[in-house]
DRENDO-1510 file (C-alpha; in Angstrom, 1 decimal, always signed):
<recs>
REC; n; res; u; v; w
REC; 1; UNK; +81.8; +57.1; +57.3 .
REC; 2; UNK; +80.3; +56.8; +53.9 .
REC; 3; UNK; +82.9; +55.9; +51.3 .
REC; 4; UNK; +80.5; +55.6; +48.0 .
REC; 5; UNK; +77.5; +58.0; +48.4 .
REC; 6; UNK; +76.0; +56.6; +45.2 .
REC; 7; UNK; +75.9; +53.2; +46.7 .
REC; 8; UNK; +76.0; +54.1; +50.8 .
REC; 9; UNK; +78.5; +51.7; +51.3 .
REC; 10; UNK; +80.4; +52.4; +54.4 .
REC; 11; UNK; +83.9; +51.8; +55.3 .
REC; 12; UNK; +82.5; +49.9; +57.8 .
REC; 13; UNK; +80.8; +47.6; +55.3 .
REC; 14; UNK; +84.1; +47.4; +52.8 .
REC; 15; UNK; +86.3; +45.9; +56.5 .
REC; 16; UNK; +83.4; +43.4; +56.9 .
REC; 17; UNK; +83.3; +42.1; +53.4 .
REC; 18; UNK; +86.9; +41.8; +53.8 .
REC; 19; UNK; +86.9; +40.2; +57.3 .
REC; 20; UNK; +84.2; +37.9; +55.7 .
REC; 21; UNK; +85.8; +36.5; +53.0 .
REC; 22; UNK; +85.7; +38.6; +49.9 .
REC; 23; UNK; +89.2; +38.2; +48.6 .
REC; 24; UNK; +89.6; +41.3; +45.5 .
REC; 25; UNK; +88.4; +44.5; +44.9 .
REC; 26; UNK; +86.3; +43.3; +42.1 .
REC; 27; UNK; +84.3; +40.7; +44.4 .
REC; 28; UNK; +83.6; +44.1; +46.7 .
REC; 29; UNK; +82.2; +45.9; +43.9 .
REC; 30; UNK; +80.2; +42.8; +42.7 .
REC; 31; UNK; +78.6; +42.6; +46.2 .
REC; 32; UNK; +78.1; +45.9; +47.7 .
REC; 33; UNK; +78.1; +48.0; +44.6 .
REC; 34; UNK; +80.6; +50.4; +45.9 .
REC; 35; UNK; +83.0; +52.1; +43.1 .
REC; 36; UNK; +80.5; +51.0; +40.1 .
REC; 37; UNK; +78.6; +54.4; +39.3 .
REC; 38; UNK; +80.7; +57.3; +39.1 .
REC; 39; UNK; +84.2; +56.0; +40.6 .
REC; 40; UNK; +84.8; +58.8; +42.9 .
REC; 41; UNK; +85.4; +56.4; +45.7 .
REC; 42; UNK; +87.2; +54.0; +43.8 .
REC; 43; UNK; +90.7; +55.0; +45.4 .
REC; 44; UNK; +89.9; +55.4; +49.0 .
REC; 45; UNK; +87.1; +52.2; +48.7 .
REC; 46; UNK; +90.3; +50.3; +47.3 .
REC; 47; UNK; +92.5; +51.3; +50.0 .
REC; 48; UNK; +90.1; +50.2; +53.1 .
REC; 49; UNK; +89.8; +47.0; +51.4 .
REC; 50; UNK; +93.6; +46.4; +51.0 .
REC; 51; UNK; +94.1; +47.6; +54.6 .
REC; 52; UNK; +91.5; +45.2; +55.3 .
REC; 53; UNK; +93.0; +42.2; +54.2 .
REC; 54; UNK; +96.7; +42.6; +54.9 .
REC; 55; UNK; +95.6; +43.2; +58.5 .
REC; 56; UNK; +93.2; +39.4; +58.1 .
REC; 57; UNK; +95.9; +38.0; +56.6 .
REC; 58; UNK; +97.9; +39.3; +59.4 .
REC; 59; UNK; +96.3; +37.2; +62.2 .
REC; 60; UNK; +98.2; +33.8; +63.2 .
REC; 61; UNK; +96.3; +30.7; +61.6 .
REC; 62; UNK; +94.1; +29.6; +64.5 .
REC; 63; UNK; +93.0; +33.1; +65.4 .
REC; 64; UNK; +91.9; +33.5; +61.1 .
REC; 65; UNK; +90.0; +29.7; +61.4 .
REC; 66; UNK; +88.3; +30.8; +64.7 .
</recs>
């Protein structure tokens, strides 16, 4: 599903930035763009990538280095 229409960034994308490393909200924006025109998506864009990374953070050790 599209989560920033100004941008087409999915929430697809925002869950594979986070399962690839980005670490903050602002590092999202910075890459993908989403949330930086009009902030419409800025809440929902937010909550994916939290979600995100609590459930990375989430895996044991050896699955997260794998």
């Amino acid at each position: 599903m599209y989560v920033c229409i100004c941008n087409a960034v999915t929430d697809r994308a925002i869950r594979e930035a986070a399962d690839n490393g980005v670490q903050t909200f602002a590092e999202l924006r910075r890459r993908t763009g989403c949330s930086d025109c009009c902030g419409n998506c800025e809440a929902l864009a937010s909550q994916i990538f939290h979600e995100a990374r609590a459930r990375t953070l989430d895996l044991p050790l050896i699955a997260a280095a794998a």
